[in-house]
TORKOL-4160 file (C-alpha; in steps of 0.2 Angstrom, whole numbers, padded with zeros to 4 digits, m for minus):
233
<pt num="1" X="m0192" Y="0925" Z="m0010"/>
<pt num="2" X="m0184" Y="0930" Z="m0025"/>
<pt num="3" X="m0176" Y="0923" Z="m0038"/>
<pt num="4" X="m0158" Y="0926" Z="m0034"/>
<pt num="5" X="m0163" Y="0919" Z="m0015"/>
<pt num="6" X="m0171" Y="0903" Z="m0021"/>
<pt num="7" X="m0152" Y="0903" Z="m0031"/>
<pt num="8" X="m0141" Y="0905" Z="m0018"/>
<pt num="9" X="m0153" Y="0894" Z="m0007"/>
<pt num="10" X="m0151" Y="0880" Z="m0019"/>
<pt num="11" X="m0131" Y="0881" Z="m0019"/>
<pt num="12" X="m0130" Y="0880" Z="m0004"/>
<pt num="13" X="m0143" Y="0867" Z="m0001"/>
<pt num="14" X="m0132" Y="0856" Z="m0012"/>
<pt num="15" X="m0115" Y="0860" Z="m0001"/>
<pt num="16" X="m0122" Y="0855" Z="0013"/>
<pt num="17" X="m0131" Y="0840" Z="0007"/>
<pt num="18" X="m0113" Y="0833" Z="0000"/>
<pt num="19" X="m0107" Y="0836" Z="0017"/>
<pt num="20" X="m0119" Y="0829" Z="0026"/>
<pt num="21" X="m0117" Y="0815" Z="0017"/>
<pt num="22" X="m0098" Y="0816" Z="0020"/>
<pt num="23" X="m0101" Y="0816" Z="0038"/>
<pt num="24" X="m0113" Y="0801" Z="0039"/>
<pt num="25" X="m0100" Y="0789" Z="0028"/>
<pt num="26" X="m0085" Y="0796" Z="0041"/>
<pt num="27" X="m0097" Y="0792" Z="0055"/>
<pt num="28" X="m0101" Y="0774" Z="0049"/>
<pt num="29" X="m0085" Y="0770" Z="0046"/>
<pt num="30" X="m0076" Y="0776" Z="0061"/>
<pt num="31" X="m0091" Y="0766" Z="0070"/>
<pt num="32" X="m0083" Y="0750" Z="0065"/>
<pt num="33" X="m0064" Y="0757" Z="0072"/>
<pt num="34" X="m0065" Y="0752" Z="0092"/>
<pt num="35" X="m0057" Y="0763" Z="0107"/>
<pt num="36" X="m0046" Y="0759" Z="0121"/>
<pt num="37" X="m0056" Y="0752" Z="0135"/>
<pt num="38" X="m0072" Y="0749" Z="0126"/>
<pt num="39" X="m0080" Y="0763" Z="0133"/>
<pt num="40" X="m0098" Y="0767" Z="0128"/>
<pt num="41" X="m0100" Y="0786" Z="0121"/>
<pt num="42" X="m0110" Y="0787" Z="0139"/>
<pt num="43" X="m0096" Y="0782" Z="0147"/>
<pt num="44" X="m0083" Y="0795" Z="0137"/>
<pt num="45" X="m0094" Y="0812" Z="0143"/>
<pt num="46" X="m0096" Y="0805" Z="0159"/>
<pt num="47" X="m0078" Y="0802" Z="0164"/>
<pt num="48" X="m0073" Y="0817" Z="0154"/>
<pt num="49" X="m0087" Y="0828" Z="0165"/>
<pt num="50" X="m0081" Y="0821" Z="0179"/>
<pt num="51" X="m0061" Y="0824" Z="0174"/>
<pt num="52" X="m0065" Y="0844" Z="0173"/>
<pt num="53" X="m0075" Y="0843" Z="0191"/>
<pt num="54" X="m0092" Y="0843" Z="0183"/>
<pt num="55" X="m0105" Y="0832" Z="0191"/>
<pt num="56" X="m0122" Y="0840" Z="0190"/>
<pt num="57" X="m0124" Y="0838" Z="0171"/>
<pt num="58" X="m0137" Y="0822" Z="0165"/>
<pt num="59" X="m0132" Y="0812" Z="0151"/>
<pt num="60" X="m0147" Y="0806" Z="0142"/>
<pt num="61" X="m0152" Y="0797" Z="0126"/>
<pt num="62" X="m0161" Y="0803" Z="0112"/>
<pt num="63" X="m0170" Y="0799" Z="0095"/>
<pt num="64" X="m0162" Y="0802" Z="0078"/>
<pt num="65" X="m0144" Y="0801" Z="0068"/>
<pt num="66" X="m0131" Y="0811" Z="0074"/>
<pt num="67" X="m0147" Y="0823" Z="0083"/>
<pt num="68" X="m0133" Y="0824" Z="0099"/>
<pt num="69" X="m0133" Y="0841" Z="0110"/>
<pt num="70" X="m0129" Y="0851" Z="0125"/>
<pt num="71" X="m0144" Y="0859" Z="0133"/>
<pt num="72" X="m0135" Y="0872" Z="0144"/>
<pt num="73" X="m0154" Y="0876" Z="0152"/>
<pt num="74" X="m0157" Y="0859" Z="0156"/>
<pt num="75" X="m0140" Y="0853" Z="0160"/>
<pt num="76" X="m0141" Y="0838" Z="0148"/>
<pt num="77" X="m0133" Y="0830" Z="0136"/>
<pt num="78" X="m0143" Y="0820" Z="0125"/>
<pt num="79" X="m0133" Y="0806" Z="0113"/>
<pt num="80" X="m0142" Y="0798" Z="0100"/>
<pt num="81" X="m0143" Y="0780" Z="0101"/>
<pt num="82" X="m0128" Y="0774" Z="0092"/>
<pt num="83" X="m0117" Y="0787" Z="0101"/>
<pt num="84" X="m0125" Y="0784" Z="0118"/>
<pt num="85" X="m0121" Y="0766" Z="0117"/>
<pt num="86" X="m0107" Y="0765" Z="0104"/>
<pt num="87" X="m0089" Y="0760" Z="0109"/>
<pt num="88" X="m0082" Y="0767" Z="0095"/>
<pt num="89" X="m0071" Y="0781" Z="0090"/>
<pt num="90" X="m0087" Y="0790" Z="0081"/>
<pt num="91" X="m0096" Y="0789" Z="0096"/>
<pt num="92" X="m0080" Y="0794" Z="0107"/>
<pt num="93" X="m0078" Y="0809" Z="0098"/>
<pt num="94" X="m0097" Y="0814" Z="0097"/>
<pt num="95" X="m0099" Y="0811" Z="0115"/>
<pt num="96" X="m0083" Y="0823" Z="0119"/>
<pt num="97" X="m0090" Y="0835" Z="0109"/>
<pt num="98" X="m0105" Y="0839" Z="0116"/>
<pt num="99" X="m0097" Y="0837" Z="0133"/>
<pt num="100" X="m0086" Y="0850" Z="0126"/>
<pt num="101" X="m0101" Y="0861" Z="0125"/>
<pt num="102" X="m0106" Y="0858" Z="0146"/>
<pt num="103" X="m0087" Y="0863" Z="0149"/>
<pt num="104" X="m0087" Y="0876" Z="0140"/>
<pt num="105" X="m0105" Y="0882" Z="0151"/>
<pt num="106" X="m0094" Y="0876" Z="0167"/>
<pt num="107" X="m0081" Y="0887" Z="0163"/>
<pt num="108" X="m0090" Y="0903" Z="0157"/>
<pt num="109" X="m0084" Y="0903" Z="0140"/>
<pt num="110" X="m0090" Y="0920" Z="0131"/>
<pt num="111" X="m0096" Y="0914" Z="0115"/>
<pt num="112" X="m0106" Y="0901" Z="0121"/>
<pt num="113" X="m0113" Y="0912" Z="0135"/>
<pt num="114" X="m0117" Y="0926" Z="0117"/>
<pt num="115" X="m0126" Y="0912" Z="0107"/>
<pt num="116" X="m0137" Y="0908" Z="0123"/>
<pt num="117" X="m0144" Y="0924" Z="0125"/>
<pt num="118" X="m0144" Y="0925" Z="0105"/>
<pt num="119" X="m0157" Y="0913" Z="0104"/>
<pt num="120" X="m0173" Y="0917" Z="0110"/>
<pt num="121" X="m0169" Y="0934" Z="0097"/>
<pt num="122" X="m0163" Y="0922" Z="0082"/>
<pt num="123" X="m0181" Y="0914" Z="0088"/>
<pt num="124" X="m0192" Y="0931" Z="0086"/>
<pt num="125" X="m0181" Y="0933" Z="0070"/>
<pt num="126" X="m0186" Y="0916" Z="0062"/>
<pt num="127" X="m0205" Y="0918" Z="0065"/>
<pt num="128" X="m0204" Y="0936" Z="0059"/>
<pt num="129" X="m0196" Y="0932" Z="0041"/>
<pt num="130" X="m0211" Y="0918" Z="0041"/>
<pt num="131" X="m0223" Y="0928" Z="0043"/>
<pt num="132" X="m0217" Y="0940" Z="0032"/>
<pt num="133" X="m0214" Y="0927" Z="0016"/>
<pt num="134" X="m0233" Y="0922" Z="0019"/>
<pt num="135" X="m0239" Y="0939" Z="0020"/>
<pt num="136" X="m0230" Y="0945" Z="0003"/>
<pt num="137" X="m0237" Y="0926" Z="m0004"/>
<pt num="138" X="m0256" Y="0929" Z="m0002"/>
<pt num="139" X="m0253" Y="0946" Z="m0007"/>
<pt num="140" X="m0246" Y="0940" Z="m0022"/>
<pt num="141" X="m0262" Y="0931" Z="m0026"/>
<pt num="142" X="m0274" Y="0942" Z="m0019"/>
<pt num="143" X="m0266" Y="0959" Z="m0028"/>
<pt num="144" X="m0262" Y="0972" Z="m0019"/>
<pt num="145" X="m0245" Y="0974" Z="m0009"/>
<pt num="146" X="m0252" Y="0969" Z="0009"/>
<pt num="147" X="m0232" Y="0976" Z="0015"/>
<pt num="148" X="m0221" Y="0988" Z="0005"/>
<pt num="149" X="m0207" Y="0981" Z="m0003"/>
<pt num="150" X="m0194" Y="0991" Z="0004"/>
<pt num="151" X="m0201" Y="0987" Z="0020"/>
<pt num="152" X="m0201" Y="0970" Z="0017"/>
<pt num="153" X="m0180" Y="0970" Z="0012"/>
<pt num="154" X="m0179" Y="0980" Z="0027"/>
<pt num="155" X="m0186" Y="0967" Z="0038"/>
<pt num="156" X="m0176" Y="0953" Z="0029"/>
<pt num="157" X="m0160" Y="0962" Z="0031"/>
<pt num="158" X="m0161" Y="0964" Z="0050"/>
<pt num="159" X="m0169" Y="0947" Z="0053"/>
<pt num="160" X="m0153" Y="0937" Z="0041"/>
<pt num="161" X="m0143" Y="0949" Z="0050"/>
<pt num="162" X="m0147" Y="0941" Z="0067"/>
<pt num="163" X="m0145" Y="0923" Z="0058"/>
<pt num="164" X="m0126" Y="0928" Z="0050"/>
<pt num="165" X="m0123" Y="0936" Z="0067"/>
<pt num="166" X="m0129" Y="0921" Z="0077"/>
<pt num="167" X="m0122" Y="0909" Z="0063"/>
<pt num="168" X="m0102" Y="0916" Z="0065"/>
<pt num="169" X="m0104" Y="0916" Z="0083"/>
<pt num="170" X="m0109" Y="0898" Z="0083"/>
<pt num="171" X="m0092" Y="0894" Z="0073"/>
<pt num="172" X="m0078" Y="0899" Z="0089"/>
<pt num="173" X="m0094" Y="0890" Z="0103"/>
<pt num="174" X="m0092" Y="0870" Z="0089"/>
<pt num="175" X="m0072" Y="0873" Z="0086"/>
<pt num="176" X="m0067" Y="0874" Z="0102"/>
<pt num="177" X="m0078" Y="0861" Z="0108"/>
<pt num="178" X="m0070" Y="0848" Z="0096"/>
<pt num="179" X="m0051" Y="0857" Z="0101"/>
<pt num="180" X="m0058" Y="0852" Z="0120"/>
<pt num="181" X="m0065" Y="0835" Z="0117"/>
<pt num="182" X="m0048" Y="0830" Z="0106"/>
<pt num="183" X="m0037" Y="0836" Z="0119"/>
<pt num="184" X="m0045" Y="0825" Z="0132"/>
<pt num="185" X="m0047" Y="0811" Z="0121"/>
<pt num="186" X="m0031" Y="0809" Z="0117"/>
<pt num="187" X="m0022" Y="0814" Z="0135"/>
<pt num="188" X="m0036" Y="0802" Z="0143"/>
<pt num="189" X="m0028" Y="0787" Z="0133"/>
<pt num="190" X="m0048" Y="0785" Z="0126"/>
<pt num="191" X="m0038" Y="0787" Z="0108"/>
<pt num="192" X="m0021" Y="0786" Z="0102"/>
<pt num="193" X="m0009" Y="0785" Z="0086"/>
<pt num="194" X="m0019" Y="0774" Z="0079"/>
<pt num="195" X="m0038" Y="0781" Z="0081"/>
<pt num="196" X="m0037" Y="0797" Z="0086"/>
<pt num="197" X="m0033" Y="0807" Z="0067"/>
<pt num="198" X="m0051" Y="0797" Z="0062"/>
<pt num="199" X="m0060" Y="0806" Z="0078"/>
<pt num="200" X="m0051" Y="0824" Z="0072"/>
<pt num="201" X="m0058" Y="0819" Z="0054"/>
<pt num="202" X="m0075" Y="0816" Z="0060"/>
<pt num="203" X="m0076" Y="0833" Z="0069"/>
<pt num="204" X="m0071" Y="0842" Z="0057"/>
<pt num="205" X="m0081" Y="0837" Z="0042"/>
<pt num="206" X="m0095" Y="0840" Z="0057"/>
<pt num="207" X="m0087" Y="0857" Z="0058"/>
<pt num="208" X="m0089" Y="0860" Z="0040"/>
<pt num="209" X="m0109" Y="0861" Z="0043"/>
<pt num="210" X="m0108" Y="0875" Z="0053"/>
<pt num="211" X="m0095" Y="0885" Z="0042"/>
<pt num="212" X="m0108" Y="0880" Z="0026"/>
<pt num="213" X="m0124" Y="0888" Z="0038"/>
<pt num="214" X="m0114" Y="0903" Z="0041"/>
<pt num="215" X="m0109" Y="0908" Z="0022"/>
<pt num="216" X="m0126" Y="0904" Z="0016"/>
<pt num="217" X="m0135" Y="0916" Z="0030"/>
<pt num="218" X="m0121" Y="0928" Z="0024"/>
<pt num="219" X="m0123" Y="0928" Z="0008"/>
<pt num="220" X="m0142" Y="0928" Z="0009"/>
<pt num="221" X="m0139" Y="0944" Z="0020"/>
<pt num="222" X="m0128" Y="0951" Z="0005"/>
<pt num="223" X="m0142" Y="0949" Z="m0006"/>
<pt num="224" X="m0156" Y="0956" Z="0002"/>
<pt num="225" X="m0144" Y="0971" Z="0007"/>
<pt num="226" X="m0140" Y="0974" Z="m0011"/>
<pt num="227" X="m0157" Y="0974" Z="m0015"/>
<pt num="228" X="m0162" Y="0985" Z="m0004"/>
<pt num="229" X="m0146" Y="0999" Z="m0008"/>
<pt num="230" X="m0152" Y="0996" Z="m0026"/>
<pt num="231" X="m0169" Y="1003" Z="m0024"/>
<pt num="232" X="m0165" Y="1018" Z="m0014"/>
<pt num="233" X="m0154" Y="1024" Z="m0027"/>
């Protein structure tokens, strides 16, 4: 990893660790703002599965903060704690998220169906850049150039490629999610003019992660790619 990497890595480290920390406050204090009917976040993707015809999708619970997720293999939805059992309009709007995500697999949406089959090659991608940095490392200490540089930038431009390439396609799939899960909040009467701008605030700072993982695989991709065009001129 060179310099100019560790440089862009740090930038962006630092974006997304400010809007992390953005999206934890909204979360925490949208958690103390209740919803209409007092439904838990269980509750809120079970009746909004049920309201677009879906019933063989699990809801389950799972560990972590804000670690909520659509498994389209498994069928599941798994809702950290405070989400599965908030009744709040952080967890309300978490919970229609994800659900978002198993209506979008019900209905055959195209991105979605595009970063499922991405995965297993963003996978192979990931492990090949790994063993790559660790191969160029204990060359680097050993001596001797166990893979040829050019080689090497190859390799990292194809494998960021997959990442930018997975990382944009992930951006449509988490948008229209949130553009599903507001819509049924608000026509389900689970928000209103009181509550629902919070919910639309709390998915989009959650959308700003995604958008901050796409630029920094981009412009690691940029990099590597100049780097590469440099040295064969």
């Amino acid at each position: 990893m060179g310099l100019g990497h560790l440089v862009i890595f740090g930038i962006f480290a630092l974006i997304s660790w400010l809007i992390s920390s953005q999206l934890k406050s909204r979360f925490k204090k949208y958690s103390l703002i209740g919803i209409n009917r007092g439904m838990s976040g269980r509750d809120v993707a079970q009746q909004m599965l049920h309201d677009h015809g879906i019933y063989d999708v699990n809801i389950v619970p799972t560990e972590g903060q804000l670690s909520d997720h659509y498994n389209p293999a498994k069928k599941t939805i798994a809702l950290s704690h405070d989400v599965y059992y908030g009744q709040n309009v952080s967890a309300a709007a978490v919970a229609a998220h994800e659900t978002g995500h198993a209506v979008q697999h019900a209905r055959a949406y195209a991105p979605l169906q595009l970063r499922s089959a991405m995965v297993p090659i963003q996978n192979v991608s990931a492990q090949v850049l790994n063993t790559i940095f660790t191969l160029m490392f204990f060359g680097a200490i050993f001596a001797g150039n166990i893979l040829p540089i050019n080689l090497a930038l190859l390799i990292f431009v194809i494998c960021y490629g997959v990442f930018t390439l997975f990382a944009f396609i992930t951006l449509p799939v988490e948008i229209d999610a949130s553009r599903r899960a507001l819509a049924w909040l608000s026509n389900s009467g689970v928000t209103n003019y009181s509550n629902h701008s919070q919910a639309k605030d709390a998915l989009k700072w959650a959308a700003y992660t995604y958008v901050v993982a796409a630029l920094a695989s981009l412009a690691s991709l940029l990099y590597y790619l100049f780097l590469l065009l440099g040295r064969r001129d």
